[in-house]
Steps between C-alpha positions, in 0.01 A plus 500: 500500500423567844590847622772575750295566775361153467818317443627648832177418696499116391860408336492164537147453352286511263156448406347515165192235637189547254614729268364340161886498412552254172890515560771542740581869493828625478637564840786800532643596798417182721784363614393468823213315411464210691109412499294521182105440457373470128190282668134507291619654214500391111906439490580233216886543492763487821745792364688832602567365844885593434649735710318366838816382655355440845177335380382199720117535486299480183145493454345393184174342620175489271657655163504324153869327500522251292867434553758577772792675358750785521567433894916412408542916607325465875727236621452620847123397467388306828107489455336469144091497483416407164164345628137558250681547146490243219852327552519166349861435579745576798847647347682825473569458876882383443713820633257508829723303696375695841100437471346415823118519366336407171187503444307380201142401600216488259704539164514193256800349568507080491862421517707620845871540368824761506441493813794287663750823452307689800715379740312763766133447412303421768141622380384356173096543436393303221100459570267521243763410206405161287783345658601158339874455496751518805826574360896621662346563863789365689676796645 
């Protein structure tokens, strides 16, 4: 937990970049939370991000996700970076009806689908995947 000096200084952010972290910490007290940077780290579950009602930026670049889940609680989610991890499969993303940005580069995805709910998506990175079936893009 970050101390209260810190939460007033920066209450919209927060950056936990590099910090050999193997999960999602618990997060108390950040409601106002609306950036959130778990970038380089060793992360191999999505979880605890309940209680971040204002959430719209999250970083989870370069960790060891295998799958994306547990995003149904940040519904206000606008920018998701879930690039370098070891995703073989795009779901979990049903409830995140407002994201503007996803990007999945260099994971080992090979089918592009649940996508066609993302009515605002205007950023979708997809390099270095083993892309082989187009599926639901119309949108």
């Amino acid at each position: 937990n970050r101390s209260k000096d810190e939460k007033f200084a920066n209450p919209e952010r927060l950056n936990l970049d590099r910090r050999k972290l193997t999960a999602c910490p618990i997060l108390e007290g950040e409601e106002r939370l609306r950036l959130l940077n778990y970038q380089n780290n060793l992360i191999t579950k999505i979880q605890h991000l309940d209680n971040l009602p204002n959430l719209i930026f999250l970083d989870l670049y370069n960790n060891q996700l295998r799958v994306i889940e547990n995003l149904h609680v940040v519904t206000t989610l606008r920018v998701l970076m879930l690039g370098k991890n070891l995703m073989d499969k795009i779901q979990g993303l049903g409830n995140l009806t407002r994201l503007d940005v996803l990007d999945l580069h260099s994971n080992h995805i090979s089918k592009v689908e649940n996508l066609s709910h993302l009515a605002e998506l205007r950023v979708l990175n997809l390099a270095g995947n083993n892309i082989s079936v187009l599926d639901n893009l119309q949108g």
